[in-house]
N, C-alpha and C positions, 0 to 999 in steps of 0.2 A: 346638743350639736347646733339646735337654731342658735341657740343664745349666744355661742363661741363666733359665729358666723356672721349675726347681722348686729352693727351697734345698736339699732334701732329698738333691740331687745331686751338692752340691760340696764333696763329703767328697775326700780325696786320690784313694782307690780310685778313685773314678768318673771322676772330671778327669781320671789317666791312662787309662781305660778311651775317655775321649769323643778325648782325644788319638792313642790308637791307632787309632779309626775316621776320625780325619780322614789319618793317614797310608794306612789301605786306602786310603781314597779317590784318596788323591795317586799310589799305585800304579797303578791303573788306567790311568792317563794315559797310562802307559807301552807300554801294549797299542795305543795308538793307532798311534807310532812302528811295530810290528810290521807291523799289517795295512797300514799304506802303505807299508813297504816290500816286504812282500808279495804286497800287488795291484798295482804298479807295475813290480814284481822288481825291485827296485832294490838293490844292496849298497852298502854302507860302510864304509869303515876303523873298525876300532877302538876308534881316538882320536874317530872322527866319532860314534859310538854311544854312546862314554863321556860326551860333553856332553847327548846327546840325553835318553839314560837316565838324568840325573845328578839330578834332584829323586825319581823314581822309584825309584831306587837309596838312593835316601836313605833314604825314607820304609820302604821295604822292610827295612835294617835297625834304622832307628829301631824299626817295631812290632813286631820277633823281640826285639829288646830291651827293649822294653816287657810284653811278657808276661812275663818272665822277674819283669822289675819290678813287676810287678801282683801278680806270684805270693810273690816276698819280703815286700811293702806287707802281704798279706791273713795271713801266715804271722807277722807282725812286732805286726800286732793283734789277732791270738789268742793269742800264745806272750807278749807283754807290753804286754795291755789297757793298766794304767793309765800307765803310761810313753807309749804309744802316742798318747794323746789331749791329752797334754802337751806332746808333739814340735809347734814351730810350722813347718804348713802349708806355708808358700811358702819356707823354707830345707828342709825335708824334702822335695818335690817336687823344686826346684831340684837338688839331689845326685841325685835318682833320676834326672831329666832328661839331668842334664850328663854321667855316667854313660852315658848312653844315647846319646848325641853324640858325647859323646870314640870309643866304638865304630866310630860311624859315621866319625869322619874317620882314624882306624885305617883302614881298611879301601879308604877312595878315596883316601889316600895312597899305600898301597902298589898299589892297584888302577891310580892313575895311572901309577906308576913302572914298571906293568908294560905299558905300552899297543903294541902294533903299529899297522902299518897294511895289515895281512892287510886283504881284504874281507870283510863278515859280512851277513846279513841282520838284524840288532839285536834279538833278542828283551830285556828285562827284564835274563835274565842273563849276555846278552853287552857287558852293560856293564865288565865284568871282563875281563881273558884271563892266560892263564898263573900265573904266585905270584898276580897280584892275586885270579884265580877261584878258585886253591885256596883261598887263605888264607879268602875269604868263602864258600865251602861247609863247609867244615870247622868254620870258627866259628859257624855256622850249624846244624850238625849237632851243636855242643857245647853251643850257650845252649840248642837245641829239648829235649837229653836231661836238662839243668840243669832247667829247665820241669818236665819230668815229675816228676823228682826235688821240688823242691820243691811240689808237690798231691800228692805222698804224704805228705810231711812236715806238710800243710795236714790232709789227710785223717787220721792221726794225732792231731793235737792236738784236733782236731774230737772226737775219742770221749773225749776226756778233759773236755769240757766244755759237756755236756747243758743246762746252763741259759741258751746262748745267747742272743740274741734271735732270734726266728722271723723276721724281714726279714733280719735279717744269714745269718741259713742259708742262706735261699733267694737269694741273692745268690753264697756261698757254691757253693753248689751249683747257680747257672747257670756259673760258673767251671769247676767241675768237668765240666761237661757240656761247655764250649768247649774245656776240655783234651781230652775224649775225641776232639773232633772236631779238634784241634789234630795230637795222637797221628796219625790221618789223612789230613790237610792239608798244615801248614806241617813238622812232622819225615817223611814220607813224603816228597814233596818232596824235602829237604834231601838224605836218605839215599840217596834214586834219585840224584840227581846228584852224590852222593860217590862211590856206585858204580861210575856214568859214569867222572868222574875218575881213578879206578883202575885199570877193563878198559880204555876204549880212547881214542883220541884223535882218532878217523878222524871229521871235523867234522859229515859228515851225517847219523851218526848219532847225534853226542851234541847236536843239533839239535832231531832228533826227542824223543830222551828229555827234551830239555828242557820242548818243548811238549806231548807228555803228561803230565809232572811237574807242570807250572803248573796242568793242569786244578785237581788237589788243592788245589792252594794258593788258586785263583781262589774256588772252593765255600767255603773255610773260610773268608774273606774276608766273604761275604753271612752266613753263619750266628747268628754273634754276635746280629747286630739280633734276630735272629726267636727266639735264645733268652733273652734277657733281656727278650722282650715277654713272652713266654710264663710264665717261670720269676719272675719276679720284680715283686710288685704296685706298688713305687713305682715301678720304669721303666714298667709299665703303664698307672698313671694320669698320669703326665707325657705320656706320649704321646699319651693318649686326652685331656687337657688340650691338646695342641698342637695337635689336631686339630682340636677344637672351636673354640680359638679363632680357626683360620685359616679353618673354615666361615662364624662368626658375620661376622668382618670388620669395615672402618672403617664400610661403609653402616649395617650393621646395628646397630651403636653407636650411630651417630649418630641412628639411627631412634630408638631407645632413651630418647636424652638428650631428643630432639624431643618425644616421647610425655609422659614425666614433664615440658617444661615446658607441655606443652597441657595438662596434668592440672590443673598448678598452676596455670596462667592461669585456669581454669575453674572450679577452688576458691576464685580471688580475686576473681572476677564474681556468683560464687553469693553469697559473702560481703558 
């Protein structure tokens, strides 16, 4: 809704940035799937969990990939401003996008190929099992350290070039602040569950570690919104724009238009 609302939004940066919050969002759906299985105690094969979790799973590696991609985008318009602003929009997104897909069908390809019909309780990430699960923790634990890597490489070029603009810093540097919480989110996460993968195999407890891992990732998930209200004044005033104009309303409009034409009627009676 900011993005539809303020032009000030539909710079590449941000498009991805509103694309990764609609993938949280599509995540969460996922958690549904969980608690009815359960509160029901209900288990399911593998291959049954893999359809259930399958937009879920999607979305999940689309936005690990999307950060990555948000973090090359901001590092690609600092390191070469003017090239940068010449690059057209919707073939530049499109590659970062497609990019970020192809990943994804990587990933349920071989995710599929590796399917059982063990029974599971279906958490998020037992959409995976076997090669399919390694390969998508691992990669996962690869884009998340890539991340880090490139906001240091951000964070570098940033000292070489003080005359900024002050919106773009601070934009900037709400990125910087989602990474720290990224750092213990979505790679904490990743890491607990490489670990898993590693020491043991014995299902209920890499169960558990799952569903205290997710906590992490669940927190970092909400944070975003609340730091780019906070850190950055044009997602500010977009927002405190949306808000207003969903207070004022069609009534209140319409009051509006009624008023100025009673005004005018009034002015053409006086006259």
């Amino acid at each position: 809704m900011l993005l539809l609302r303020s032009q000030r939004l539909r710079g590449a940066c941000n498009i991805l940035i509103c694309i990764q919050a609609v993938m949280d969002i599509l995540i969460s759906f996922g958690h549904v799937v969980y608690f009815y299985c359960l509160y029901t105690e209900t288990l399911i094969t593998f291959s049954e969990c893999y359809k259930y979790q399958f937009i879920p799973c999607s979305a999940m590696n689309i936005t690990t990939a999307l950060m990555l991609a948000i973090g090359m985008d901001r590092f690609l318009c600092l390191k070469y401003a003017v090239r940068y602003k010449k690059w057209p929009t919707p073939i530049y997104l499109a590659i970062l996008l497609v990019s970020c897909i192809l990943y994804d069908v990587l990933i349920k390809t071989v995710g599929y190929m590796s399917l059982t019909h063990d029974p599971v309780i279906c958490l998020i990430a037992d959409g995976y099992v076997g090669l399919g699960k390694d390969l998508w923790v691992y990669t996962q634990v690869i884009i998340n350290v890539c991340v880090v890597i490139v906001y240091k490489m951000i964070h570098n070029q940033m000292k070489l070039m003080e005359d900024r603009v002050t919106e773009t810093k601070k934009i900037i540097s709400s990125l910087f602040t989602i990474v720290i919480c990224y750092i213990f989110g979505w790679l904490m996460t990743m890491c607990l569950l490489g670990v898993v993968r590693v020491l043991t195999t014995e299902s209920n407890l890499v169960v558990t570690c799952e569903v205290f891992a997710g906590i992490f990732a669940n927190i970092n998930m909400v944070i975003p919104a609340f730091i780019y209200y906070r850190r950055s004044s044009i997602y500010k005033t977009a927002f405190k724009e949306l808000v207003t104009a969903g207070l004022v309303g069609p009534a209140s409009l319409s009051f509006q238009r009624t008023s100025v034409n009673n005004t005018s009627a009034n002015s053409n009676n006086g006259n």
